[in-house]
N, C-alpha and C positions, 0 to 999 in steps of 0.2 A: 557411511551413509550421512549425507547434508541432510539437518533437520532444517523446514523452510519455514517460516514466519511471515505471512502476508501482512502485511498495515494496509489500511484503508481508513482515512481521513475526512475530516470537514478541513477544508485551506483556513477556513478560522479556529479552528481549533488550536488553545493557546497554554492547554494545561501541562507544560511538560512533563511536571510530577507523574501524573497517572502513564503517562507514555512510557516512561522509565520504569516506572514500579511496576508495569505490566509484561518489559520486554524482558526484566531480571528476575522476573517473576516466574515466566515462560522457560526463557532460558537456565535457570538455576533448575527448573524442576523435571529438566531434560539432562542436564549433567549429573544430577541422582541416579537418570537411568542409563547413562553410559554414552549419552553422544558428548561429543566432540568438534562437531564440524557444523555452523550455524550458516544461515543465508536470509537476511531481512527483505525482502522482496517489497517493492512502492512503486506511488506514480509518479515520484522525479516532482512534485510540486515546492518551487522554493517560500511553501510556510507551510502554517499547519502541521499534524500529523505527520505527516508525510517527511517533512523540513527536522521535527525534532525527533525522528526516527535515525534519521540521518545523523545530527548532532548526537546522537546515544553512540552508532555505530564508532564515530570517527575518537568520540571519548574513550570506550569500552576496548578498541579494539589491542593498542600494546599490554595492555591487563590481561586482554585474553589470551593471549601471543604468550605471555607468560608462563600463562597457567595450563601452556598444554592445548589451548582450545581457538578455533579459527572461527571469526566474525568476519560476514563478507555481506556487502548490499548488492541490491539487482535492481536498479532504476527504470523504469518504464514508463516514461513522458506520453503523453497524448501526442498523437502527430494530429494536431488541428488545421494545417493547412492542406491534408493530401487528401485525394480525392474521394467523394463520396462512395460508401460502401452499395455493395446491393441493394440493402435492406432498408436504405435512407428512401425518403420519400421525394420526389422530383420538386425539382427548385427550394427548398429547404434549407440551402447555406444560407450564412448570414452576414453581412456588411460589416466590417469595423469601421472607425472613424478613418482611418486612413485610407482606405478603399480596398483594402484584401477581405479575400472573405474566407472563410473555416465554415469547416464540419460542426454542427453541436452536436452531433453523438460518436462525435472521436473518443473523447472520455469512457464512454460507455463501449467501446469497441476495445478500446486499451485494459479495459478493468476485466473484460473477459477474456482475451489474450493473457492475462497473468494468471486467473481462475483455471486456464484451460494449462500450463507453466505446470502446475502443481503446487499444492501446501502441505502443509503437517495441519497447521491454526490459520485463524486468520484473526487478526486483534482490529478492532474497526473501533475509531473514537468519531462519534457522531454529534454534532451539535446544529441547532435550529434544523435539525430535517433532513441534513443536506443530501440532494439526489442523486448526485456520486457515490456520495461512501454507500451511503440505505444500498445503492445498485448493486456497488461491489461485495459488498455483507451475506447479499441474498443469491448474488450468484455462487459465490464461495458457499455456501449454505447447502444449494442444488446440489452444487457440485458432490457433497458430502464431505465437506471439509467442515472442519471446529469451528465455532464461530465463537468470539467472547466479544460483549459489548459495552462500549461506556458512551455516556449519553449528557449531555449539557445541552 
């Protein structure tokens, strides 16, 4: 059985220390109980949380490969340019500078698409508010999945 690891991030979030001490923390106290087979599960953001989960993974992974134990990531990007969902409110895209436009609650569509995936935990590093992570946190939460939180 793959034990799953949800992250959910602030994109500013900058602390890697607690990322790490959190995933080896997660994952060490899971190899006491006999798994074997890890899967870090994110939203593909290139920083933040998200970004140094990823840096843990790519570090951690021939250590784990050693020791008997399999580290694998499951990246889940927002699709921002596809088309609005049901639930979106009419004319509610938004302009970039360059003239495309996106969904803003692609993100939110992505974060419960991975909630609905499955977890074991879900490790959420949250800094000034941020409305993603808080969103992903709380759906994982619903869902009845573990939630542990770190806060900046």
């Amino acid at each position: 059985m793959t034990y799953r690891i949800l992250i959910t991030g602030s994109r500013t979030w900058t602390d890697w220390e607690t990322v790490w001490r959190a995933l080896d923390d997660t994952i060490g106290a899971q190899v006491k109980n006999g798994e074997t087979e890890f899967v870090v599960v994110h939203g593909h953001c290139p920083r933040g949380a998200d970004a140094i989960a990823d840096s843990y993974c790519e570090d951690q992974a021939g250590w784990r490969d050693n020791a008997g134990q399999v580290l694998a990531v499951e990246q889940h990007p927002a699709d921002w340019t596809a088309p609005c969902g049901q639930h979106c409110r009419t004319a509610h895209r938004r302009r970039r500078g360059d003239g495309t436009s996106y969904c803003p609650t692609a993100g939110l569509t992505r974060n419960q698409q991975m909630v609905d995936l499955g977890a074991d935990i879900c490790l959420a590093f949250i800094r000034d508010d941020s409305r993603g992570a808080t969103d992903c946190a709380r759906r994982a939460a619903r869902a009845g999945i573990e939630v542990r939180r770190w806060t900046a």
